[in-house]
VMD Tcl script that builds the backbone (N, CA, C; Angstrom):
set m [mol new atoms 246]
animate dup $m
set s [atomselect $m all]
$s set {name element resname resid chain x y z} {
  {N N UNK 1 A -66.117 -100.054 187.763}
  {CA C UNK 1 A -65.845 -98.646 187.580}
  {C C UNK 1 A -66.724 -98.099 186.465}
  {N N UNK 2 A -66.828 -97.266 186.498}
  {CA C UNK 2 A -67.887 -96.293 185.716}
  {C C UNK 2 A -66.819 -95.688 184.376}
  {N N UNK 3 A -67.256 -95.995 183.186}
  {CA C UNK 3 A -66.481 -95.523 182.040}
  {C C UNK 3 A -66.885 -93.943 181.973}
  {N N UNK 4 A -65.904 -93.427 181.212}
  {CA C UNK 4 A -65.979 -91.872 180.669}
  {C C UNK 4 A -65.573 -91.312 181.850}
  {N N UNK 5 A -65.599 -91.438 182.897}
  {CA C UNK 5 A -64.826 -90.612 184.192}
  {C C UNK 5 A -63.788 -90.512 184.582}
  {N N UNK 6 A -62.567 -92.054 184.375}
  {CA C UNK 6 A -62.055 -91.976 184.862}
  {C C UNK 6 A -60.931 -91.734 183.345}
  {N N UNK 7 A -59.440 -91.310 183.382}
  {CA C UNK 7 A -58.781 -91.118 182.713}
  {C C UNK 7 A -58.195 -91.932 181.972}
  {N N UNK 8 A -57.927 -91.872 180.714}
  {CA C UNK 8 A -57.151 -93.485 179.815}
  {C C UNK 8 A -56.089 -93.401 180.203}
  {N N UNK 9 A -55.528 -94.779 180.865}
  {CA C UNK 9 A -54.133 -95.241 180.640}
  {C C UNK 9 A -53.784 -95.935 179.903}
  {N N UNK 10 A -52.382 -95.485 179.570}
  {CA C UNK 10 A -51.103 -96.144 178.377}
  {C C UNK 10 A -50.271 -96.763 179.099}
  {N N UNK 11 A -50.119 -97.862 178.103}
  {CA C UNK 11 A -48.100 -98.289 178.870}
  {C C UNK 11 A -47.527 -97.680 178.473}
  {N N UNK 12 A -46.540 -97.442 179.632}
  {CA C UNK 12 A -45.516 -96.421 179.692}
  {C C UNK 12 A -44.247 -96.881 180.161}
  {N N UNK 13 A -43.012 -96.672 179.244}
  {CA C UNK 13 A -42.110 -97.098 179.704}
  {C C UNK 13 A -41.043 -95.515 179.952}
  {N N UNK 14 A -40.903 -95.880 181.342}
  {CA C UNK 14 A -39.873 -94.590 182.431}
  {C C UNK 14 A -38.635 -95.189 182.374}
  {N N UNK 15 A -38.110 -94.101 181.835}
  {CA C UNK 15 A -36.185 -93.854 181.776}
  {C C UNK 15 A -35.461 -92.776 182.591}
  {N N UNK 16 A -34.801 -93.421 182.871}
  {CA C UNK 16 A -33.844 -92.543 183.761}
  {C C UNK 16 A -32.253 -92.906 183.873}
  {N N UNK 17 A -31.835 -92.348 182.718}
  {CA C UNK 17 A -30.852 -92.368 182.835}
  {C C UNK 17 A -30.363 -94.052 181.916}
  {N N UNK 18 A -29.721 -94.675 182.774}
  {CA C UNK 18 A -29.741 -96.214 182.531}
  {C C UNK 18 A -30.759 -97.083 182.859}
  {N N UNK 19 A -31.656 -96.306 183.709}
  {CA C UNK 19 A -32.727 -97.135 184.414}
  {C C UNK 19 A -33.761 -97.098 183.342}
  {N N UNK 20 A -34.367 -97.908 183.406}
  {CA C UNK 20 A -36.112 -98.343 182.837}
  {C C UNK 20 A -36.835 -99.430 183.123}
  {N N UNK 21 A -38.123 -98.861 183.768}
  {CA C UNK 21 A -39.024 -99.738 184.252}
  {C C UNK 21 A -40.409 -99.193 183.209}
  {N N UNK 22 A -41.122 -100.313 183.356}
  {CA C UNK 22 A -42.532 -100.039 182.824}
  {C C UNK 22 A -43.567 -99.935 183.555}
  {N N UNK 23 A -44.680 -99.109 183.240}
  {CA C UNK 23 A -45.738 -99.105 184.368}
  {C C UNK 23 A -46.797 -98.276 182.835}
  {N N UNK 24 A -47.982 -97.872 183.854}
  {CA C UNK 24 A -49.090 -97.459 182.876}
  {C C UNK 24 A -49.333 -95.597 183.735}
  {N N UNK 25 A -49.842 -95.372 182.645}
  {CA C UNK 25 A -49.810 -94.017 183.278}
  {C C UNK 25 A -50.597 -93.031 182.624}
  {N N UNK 26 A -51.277 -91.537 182.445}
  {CA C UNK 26 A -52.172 -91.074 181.640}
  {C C UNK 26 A -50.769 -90.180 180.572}
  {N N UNK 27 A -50.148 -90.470 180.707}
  {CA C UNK 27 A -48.631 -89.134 179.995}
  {C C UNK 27 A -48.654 -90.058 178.451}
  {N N UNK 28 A -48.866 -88.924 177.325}
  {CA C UNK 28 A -48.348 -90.084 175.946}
  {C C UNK 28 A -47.265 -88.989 175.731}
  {N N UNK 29 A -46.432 -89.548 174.963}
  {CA C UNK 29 A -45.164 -88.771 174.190}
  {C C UNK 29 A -45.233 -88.748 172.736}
  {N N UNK 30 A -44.113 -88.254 172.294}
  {CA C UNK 30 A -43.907 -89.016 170.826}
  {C C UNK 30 A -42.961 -89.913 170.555}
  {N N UNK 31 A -42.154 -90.230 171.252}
  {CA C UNK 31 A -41.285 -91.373 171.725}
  {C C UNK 31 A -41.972 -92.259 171.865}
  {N N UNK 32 A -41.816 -93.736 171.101}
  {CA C UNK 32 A -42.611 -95.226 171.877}
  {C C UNK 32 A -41.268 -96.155 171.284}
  {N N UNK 33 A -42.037 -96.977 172.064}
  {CA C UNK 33 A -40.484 -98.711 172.243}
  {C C UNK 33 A -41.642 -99.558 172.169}
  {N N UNK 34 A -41.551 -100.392 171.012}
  {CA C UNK 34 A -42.354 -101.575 171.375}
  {C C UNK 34 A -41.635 -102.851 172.266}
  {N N UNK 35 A -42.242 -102.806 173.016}
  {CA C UNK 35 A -41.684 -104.038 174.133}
  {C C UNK 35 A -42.563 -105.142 174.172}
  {N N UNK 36 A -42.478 -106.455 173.801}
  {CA C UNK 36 A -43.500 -107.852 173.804}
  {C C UNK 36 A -44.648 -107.520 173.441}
  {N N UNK 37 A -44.204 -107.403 172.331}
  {CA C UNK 37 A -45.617 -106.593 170.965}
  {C C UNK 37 A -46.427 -105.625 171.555}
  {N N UNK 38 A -46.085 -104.799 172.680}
  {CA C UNK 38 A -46.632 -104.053 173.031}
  {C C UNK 38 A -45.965 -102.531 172.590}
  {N N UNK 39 A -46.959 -101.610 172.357}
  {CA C UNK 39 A -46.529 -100.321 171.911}
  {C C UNK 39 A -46.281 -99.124 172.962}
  {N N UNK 40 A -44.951 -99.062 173.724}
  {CA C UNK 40 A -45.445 -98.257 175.075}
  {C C UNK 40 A -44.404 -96.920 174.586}
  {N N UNK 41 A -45.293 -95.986 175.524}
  {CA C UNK 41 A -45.065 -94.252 175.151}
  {C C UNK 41 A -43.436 -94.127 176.333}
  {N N UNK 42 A -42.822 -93.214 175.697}
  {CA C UNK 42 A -41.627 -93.378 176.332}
  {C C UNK 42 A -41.516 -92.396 177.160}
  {N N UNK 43 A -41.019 -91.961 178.447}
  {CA C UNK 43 A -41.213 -91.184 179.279}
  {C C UNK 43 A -39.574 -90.884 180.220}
  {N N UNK 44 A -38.960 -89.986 179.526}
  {CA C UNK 44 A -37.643 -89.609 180.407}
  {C C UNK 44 A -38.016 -89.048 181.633}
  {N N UNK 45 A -37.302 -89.674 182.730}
  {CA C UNK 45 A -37.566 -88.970 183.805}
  {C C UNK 45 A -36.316 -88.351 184.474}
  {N N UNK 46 A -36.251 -86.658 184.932}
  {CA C UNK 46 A -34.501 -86.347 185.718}
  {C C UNK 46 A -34.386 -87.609 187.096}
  {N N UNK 47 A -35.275 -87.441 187.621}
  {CA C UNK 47 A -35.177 -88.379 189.069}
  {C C UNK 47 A -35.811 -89.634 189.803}
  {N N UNK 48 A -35.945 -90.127 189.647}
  {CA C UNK 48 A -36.672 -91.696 190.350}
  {C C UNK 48 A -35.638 -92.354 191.525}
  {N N UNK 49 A -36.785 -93.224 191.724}
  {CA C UNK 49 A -35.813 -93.591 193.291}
  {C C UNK 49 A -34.380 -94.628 193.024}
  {N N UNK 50 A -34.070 -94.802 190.969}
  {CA C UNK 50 A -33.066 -95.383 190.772}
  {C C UNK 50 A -31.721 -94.036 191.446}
  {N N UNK 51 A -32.063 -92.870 191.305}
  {CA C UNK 51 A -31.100 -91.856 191.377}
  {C C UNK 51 A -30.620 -90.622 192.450}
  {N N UNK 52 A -32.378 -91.068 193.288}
  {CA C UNK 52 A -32.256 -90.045 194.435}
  {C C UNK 52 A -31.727 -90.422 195.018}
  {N N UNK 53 A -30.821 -89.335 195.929}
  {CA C UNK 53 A -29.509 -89.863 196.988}
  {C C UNK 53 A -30.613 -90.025 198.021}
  {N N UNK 54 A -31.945 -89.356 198.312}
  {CA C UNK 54 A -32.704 -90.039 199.533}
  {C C UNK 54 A -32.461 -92.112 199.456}
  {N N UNK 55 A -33.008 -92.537 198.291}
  {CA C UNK 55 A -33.571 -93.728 197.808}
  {C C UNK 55 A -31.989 -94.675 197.830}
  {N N UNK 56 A -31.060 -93.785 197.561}
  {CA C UNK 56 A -29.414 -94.644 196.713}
  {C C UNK 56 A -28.862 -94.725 198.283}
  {N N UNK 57 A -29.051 -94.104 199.114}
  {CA C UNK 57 A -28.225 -93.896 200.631}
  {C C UNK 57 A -26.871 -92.897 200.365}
  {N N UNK 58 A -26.747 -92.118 199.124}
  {CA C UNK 58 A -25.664 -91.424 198.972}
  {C C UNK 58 A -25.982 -89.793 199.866}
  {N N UNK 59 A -26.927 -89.854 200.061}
  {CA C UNK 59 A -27.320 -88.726 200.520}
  {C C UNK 59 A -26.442 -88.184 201.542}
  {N N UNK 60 A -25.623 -86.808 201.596}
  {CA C UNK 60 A -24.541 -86.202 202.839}
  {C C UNK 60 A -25.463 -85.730 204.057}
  {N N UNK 61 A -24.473 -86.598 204.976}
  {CA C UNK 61 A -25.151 -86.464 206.364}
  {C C UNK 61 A -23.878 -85.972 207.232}
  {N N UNK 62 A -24.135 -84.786 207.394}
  {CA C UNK 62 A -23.505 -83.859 208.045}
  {C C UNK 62 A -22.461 -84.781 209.513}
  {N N UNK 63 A -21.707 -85.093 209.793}
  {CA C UNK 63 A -21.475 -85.911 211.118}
  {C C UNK 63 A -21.369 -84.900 212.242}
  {N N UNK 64 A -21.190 -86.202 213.295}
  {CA C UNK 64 A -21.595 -84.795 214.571}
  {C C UNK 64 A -20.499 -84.491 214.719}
  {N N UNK 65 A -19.124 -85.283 214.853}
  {CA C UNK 65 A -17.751 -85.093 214.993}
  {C C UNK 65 A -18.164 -83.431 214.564}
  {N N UNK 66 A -18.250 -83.113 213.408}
  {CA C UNK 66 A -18.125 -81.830 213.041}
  {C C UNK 66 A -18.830 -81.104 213.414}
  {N N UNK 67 A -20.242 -81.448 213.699}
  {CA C UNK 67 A -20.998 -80.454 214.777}
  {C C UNK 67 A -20.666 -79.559 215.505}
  {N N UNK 68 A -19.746 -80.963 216.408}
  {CA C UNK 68 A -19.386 -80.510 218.190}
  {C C UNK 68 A -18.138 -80.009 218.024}
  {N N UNK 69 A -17.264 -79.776 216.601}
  {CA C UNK 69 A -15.559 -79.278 216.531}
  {C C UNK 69 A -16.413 -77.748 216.226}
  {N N UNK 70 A -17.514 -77.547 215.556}
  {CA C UNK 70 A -18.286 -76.342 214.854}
  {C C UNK 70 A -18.730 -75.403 216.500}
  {N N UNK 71 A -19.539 -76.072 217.463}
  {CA C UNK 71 A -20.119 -75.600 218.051}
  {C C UNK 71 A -18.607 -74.865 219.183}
  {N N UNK 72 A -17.444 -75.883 219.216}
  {CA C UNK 72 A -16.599 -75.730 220.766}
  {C C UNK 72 A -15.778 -74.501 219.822}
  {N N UNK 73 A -15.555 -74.135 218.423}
  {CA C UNK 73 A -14.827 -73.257 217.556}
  {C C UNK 73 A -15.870 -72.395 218.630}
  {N N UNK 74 A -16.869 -72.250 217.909}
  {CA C UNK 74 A -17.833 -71.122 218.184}
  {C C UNK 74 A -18.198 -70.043 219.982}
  {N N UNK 75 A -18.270 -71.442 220.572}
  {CA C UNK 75 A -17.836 -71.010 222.209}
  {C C UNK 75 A -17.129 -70.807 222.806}
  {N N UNK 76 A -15.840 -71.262 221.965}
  {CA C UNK 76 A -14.642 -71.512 222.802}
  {C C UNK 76 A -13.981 -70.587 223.737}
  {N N UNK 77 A -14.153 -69.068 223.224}
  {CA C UNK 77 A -13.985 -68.361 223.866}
  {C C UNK 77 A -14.824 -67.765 224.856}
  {N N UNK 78 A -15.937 -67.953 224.911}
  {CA C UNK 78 A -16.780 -67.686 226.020}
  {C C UNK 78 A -16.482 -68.593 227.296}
  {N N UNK 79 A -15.778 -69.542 227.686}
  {CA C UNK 79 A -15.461 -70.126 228.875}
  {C C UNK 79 A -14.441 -69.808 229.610}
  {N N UNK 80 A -13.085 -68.790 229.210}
  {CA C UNK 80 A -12.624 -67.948 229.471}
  {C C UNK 80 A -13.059 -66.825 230.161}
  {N N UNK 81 A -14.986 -66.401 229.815}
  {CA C UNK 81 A -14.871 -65.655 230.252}
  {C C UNK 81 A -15.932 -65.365 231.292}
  {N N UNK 82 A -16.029 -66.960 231.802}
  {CA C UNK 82 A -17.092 -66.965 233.027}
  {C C UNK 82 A -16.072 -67.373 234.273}
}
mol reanalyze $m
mol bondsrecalc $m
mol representation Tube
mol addrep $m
């Protein structure tokens, strides 16, 4: 790779919540944790895939039961009137 082009990375240690993983990244803070004599920049994050209901499976999935009680509410009276 060609120096001066590409961007400096830091270790970086990502929090979320209870979660923390380490990785490297171009973000510094003023927050750092030294972790195994290493000096890494600390980085709160609101969401990672420790918390997204996509990633956790908590995510609400509408059921069809309620669909099809939603849709026969909605028609119900139109078959009366064919």
């Amino acid at each position: 790779m060609k120096s001066e082009i590409h961007p400096v990375n830091h270790p970086v240690l990502f929090v979320d919540g209870e979660h923390e993983w380490q990785g490297i990244s171009t973000m510094k803070t003023a927050e750092t944790r030294v972790i195994d004599g290493i000096e890494h920049y600390v980085v709160h994050v609101e969401i990672s895939a420790f918390t997204h209901p996509f990633y956790t499976g908590q995510k609400k999935i509408v059921d069809t039961a309620g669909r099809v009680e939603k849709f026969m509410r909605r028609y119900a009276n139109q078959e009366g009137k064919k």
